[in-house]
FIDRENFI-121462 format. One record per residue (C-alpha): residue number from 1; residue in three letters; z negated, x negated, y negated. Coordinates in Angstrom, 3 decimals. Layout:
N
{NUM 'ALA' {Z X Y}}
...
! end
This chain:
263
{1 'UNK' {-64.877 -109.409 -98.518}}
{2 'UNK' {-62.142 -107.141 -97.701}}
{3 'UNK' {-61.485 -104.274 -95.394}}
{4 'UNK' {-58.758 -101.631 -94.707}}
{5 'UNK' {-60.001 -97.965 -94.629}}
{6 'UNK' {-57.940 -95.334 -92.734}}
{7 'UNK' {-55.360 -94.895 -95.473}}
{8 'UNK' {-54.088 -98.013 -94.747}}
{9 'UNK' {-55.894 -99.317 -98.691}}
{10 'UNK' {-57.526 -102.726 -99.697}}
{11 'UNK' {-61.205 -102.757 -101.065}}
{12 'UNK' {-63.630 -105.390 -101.753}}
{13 'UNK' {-67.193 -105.054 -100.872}}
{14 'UNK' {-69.543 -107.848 -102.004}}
{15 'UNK' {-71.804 -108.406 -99.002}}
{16 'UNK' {-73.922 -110.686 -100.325}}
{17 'UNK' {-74.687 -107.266 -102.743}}
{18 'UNK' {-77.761 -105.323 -102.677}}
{19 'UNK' {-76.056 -101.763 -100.878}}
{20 'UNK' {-76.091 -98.829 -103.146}}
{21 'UNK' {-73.890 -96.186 -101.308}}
{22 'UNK' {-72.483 -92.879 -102.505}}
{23 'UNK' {-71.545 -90.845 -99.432}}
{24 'UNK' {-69.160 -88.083 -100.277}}
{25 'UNK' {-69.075 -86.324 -96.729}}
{26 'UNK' {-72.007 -84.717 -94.247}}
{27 'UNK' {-71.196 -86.116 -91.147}}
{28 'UNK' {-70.535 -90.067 -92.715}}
{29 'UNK' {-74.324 -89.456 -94.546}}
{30 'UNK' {-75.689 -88.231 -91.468}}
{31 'UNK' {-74.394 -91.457 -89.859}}
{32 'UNK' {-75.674 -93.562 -92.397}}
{33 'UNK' {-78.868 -92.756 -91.522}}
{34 'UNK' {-78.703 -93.179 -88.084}}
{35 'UNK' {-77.514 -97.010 -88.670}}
{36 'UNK' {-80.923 -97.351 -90.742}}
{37 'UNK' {-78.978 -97.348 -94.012}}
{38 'UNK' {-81.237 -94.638 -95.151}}
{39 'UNK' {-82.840 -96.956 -98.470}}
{40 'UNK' {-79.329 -98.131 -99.553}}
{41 'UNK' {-77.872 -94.253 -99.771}}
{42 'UNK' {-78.154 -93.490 -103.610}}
{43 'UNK' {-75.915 -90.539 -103.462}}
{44 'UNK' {-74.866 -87.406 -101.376}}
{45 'UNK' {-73.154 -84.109 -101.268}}
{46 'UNK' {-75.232 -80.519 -101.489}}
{47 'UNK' {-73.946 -80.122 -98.322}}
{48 'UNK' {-75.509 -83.153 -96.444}}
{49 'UNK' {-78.156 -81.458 -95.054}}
{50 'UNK' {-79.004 -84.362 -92.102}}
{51 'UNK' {-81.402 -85.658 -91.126}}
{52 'UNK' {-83.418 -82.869 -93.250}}
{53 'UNK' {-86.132 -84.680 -93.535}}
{54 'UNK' {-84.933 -87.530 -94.860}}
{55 'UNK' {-81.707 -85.827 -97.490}}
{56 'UNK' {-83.972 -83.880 -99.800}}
{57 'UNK' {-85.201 -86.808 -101.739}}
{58 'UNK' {-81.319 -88.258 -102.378}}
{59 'UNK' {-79.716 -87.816 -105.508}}
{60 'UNK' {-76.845 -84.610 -105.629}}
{61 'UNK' {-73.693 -85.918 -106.801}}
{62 'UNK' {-72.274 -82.240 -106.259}}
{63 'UNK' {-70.021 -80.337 -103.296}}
{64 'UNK' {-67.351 -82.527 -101.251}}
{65 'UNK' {-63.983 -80.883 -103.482}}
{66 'UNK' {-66.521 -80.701 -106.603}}
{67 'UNK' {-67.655 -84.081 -107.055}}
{68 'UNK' {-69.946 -84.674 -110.347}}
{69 'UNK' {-68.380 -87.909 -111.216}}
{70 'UNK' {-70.192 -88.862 -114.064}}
{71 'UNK' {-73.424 -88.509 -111.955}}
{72 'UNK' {-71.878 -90.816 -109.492}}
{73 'UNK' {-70.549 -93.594 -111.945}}
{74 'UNK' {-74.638 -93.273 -113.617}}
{75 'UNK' {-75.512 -94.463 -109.774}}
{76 'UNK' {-73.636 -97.528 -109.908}}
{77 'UNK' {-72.632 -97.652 -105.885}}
{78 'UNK' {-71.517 -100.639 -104.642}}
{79 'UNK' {-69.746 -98.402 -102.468}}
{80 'UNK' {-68.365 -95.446 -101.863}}
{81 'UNK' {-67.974 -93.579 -98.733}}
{82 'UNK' {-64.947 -90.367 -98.771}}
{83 'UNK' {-62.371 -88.761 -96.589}}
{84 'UNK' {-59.225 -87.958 -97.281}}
{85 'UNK' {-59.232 -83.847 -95.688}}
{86 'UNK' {-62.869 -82.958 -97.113}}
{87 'UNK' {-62.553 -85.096 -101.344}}
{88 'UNK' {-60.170 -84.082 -103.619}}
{89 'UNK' {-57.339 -87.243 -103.986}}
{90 'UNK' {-57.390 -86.730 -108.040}}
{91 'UNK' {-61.763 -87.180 -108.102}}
{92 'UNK' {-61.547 -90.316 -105.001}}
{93 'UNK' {-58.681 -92.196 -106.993}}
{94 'UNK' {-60.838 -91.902 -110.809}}
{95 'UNK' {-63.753 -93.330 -108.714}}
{96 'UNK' {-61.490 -95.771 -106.691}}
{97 'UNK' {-60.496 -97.337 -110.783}}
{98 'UNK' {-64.283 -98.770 -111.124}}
{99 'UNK' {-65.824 -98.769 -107.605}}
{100 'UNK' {-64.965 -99.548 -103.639}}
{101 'UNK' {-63.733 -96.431 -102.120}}
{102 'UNK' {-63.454 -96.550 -98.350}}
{103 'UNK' {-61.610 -93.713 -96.982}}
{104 'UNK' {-61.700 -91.930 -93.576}}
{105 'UNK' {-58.978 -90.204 -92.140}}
{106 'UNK' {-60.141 -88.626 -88.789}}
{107 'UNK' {-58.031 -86.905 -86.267}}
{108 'UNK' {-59.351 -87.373 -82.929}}
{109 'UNK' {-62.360 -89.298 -81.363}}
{110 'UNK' {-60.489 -92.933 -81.226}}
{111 'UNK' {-60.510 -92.292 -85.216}}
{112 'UNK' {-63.824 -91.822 -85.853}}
{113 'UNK' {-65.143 -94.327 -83.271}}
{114 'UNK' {-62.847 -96.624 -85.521}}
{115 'UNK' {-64.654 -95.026 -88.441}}
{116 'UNK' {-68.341 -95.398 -87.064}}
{117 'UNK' {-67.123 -99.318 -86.557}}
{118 'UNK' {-65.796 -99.953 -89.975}}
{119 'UNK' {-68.991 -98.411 -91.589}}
{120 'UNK' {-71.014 -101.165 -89.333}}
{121 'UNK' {-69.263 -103.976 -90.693}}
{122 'UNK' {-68.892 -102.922 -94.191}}
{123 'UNK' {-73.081 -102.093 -94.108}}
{124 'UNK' {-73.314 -105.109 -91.824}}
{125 'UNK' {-74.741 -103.226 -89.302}}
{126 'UNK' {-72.385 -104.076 -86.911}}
{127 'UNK' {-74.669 -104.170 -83.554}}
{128 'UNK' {-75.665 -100.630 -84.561}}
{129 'UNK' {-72.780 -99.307 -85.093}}
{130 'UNK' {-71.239 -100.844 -81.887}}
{131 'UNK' {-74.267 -99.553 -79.939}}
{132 'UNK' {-74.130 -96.152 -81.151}}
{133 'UNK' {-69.854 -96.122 -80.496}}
{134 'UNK' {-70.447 -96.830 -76.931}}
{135 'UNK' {-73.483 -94.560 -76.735}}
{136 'UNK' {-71.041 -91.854 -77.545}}
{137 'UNK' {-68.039 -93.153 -75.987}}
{138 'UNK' {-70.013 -92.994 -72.667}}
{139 'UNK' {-71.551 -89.411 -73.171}}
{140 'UNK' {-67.724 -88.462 -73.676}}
{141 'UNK' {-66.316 -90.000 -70.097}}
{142 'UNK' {-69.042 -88.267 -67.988}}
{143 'UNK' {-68.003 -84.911 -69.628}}
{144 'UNK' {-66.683 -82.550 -67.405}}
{145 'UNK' {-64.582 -80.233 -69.016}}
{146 'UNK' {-63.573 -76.508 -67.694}}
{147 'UNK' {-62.090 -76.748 -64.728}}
{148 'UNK' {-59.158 -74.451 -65.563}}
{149 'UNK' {-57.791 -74.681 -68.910}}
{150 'UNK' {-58.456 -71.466 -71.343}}
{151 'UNK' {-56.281 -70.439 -74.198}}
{152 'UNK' {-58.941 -70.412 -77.172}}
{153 'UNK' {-58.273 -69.598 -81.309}}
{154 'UNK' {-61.161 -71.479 -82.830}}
{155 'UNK' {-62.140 -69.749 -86.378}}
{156 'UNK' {-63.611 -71.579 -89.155}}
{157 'UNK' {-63.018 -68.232 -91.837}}
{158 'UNK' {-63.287 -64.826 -91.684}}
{159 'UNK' {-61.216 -63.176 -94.895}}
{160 'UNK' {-58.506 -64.563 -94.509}}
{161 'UNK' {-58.519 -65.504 -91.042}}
{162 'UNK' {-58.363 -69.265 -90.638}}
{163 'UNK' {-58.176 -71.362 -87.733}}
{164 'UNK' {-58.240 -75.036 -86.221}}
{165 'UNK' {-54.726 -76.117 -86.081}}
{166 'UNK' {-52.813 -79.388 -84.886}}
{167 'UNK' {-53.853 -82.850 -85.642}}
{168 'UNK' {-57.271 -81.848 -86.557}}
{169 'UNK' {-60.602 -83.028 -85.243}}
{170 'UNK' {-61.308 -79.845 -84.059}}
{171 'UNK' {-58.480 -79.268 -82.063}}
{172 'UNK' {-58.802 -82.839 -80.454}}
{173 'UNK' {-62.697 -81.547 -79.453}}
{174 'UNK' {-61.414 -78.324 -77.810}}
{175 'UNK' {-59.090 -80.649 -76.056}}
{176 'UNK' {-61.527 -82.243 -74.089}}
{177 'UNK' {-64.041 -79.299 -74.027}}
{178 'UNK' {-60.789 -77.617 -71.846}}
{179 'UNK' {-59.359 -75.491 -74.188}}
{180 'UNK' {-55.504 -75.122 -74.937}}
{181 'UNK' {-55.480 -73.873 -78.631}}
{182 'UNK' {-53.281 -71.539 -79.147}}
{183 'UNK' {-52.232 -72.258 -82.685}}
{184 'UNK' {-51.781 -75.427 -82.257}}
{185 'UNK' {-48.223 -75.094 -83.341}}
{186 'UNK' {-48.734 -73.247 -86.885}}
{187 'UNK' {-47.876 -75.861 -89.890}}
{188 'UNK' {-51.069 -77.006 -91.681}}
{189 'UNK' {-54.268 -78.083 -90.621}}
{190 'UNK' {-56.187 -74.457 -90.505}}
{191 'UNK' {-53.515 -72.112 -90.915}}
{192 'UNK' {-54.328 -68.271 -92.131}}
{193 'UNK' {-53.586 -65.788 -89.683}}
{194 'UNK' {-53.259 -62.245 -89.653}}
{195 'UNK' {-54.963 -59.756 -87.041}}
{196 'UNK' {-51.497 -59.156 -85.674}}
{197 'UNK' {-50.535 -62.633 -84.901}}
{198 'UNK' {-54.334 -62.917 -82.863}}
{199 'UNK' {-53.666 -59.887 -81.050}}
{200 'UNK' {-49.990 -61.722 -79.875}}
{201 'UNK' {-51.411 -64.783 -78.982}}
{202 'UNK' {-54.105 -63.291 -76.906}}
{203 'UNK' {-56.175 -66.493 -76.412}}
{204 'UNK' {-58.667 -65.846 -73.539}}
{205 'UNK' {-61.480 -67.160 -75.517}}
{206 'UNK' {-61.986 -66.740 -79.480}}
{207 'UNK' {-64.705 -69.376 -80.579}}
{208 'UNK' {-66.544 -68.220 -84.108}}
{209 'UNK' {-67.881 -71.257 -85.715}}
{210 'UNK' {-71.181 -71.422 -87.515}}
{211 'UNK' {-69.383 -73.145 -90.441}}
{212 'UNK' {-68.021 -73.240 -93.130}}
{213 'UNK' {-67.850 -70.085 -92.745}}
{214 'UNK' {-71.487 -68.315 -91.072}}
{215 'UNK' {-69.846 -66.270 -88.241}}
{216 'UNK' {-72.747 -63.833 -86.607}}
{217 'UNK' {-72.899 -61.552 -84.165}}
{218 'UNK' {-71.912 -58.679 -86.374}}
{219 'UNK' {-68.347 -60.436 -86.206}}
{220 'UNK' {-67.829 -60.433 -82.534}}
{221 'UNK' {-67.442 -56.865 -82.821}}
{222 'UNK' {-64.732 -56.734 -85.142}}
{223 'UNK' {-62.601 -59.446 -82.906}}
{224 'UNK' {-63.531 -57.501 -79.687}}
{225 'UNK' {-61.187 -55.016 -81.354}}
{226 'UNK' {-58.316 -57.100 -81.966}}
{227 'UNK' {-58.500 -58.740 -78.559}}
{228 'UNK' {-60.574 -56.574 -75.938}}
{229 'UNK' {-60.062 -59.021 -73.079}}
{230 'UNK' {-60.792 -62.299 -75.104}}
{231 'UNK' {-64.495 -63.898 -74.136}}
{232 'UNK' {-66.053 -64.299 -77.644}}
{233 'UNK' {-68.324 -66.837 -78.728}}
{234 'UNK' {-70.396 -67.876 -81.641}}
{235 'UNK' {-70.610 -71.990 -81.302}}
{236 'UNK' {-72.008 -74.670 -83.463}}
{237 'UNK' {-69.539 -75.851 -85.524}}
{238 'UNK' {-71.192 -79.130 -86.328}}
{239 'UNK' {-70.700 -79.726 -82.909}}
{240 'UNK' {-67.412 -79.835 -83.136}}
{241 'UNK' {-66.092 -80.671 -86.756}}
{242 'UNK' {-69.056 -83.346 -87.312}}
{243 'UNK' {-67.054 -86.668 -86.391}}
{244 'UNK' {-70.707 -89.415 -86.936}}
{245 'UNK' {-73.055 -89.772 -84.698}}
{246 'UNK' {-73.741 -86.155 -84.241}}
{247 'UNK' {-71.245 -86.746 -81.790}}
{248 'UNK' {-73.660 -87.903 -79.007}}
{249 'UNK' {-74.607 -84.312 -78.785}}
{250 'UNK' {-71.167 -82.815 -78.635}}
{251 'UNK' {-70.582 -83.274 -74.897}}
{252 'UNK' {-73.603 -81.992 -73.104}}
{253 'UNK' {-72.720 -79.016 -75.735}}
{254 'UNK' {-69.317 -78.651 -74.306}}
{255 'UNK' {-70.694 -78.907 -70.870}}
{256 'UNK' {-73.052 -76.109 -71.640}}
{257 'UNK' {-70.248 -73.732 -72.932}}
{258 'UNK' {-68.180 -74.766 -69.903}}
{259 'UNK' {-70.723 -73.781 -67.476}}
{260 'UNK' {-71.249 -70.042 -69.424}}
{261 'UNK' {-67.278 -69.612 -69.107}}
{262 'UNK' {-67.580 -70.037 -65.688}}
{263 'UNK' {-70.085 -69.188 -64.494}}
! end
């Protein structure tokens, strides 16, 4: 059967097939597991760490932008679950010559509710997948975000500075967490700045994720510096890069940082 991944590409999946999927991203494992797909998961990433007690005992095909192909193609998946922002193209498209490649491209929630859908039907777990969608569709619509909008600068590196930018996942989160990021406008998806260019932009809150890069509370120190005024926080990035069905969680986590902002 056919479907269309997020890149707008054809690829056959036999149904009929006993699964044997190679998930290439954290959040789409993590997911995986959650629609009971847990047996048919041959393959992850070093850096799919969820559900932890369930990961260790998967195969390591490598890191998401160092992908141990020949490890992969010794797995024979009968598919193959990437995104476009977290693979490298050149290691997706030498997998995509002998296997199904399905391909996410997520920039907001409608995306990877579309995402969380297409995963059903591909795994045929389409009730689950639909169940889980609204689950988290719901938990979004009661969320109450800040009631006054704060300027934020949401850091995901610490030498050089790098931030969420525009048409990201990330920004769309702090969008409906309340925030107004104030880099928005800077080409490229997380955009280096300097110390200087913080300082001018003067976002009322700076939120330090906990990854990729492991902010701590050593580093709120250092930003207090650049901007004395700015409320700084440390957050869980997972919480608001992770676009599966960690996503349940992400809105009673934004409420929580709402309240502490103003309160």
């Amino acid at each position: 059967m056919q479907f269309v991944d997020q890149l707008g590409r054809n690829i056959e999946i036999e149904l009929n097939a006993q699964l044997r999927i190679v998930s290439l991203v954290p959040s789409q494992t993590e997911l995986l597991f959650d629609l009971d797909l847990g047996e048919a998961v041959v393959g992850i990433t070093k850096f799919c760490i969820h559900p932890k007690e369930k990961v260790g005992q998967k195969e390591k095909i490598g890191g998401t932008k160092n992908l141990n192909i020949e490890k992969i193609r010794s797995l024979t998946p009968t598919l193959i679950i990437a995104n476009k922002e977290e693979n490298e193209k050149e290691q997706i498209e030498a997998l995509a010559k002998d296997f199904p490649v399905w391909i996410s491209d997520i920039t907001d929630l409608h995306s990877a509710l579309k995402m969380i859908a297409v995963v059903g039907e591909m795994t045929q777990k389409e009730k689950e997948a639909q169940k889980l969608s609204n689950n988290i569709s719901k938990a979004f619509a009661y969320l109450a975000p800040l009631r006054e909008t704060k300027t934020s600068a949401y850091f995901i590196w610490q030498n050089p500075f790098m931030v969420a930018g525009k048409n990201t996942f990330i920004n769309d989160m702090l969008q409906k967490a309340g925030f107004k990021n104030c880099f928005e406008n800077l080409n490229g998806h997380y955009p280096e700045i300097s110390s200087q260019q913080l300082q001018k932009a003067n976002p009322e809150v700076i939120l330090l994720s906990s990854e990729p890069f492991p902010f701590k509370e050593k580093h709120v120190k250092d930003f207090k510096k650049i901007c004395p005024t700015a409320k700084i926080m440390l957050v869980e990035g997972e919480l608001f890069s992770w676009y599966g069905s960690r996503l349940l969680n992400s809105p009673v986590y934004f409420q929580k940082l709402a309240a502490s902002l103003q309160s």
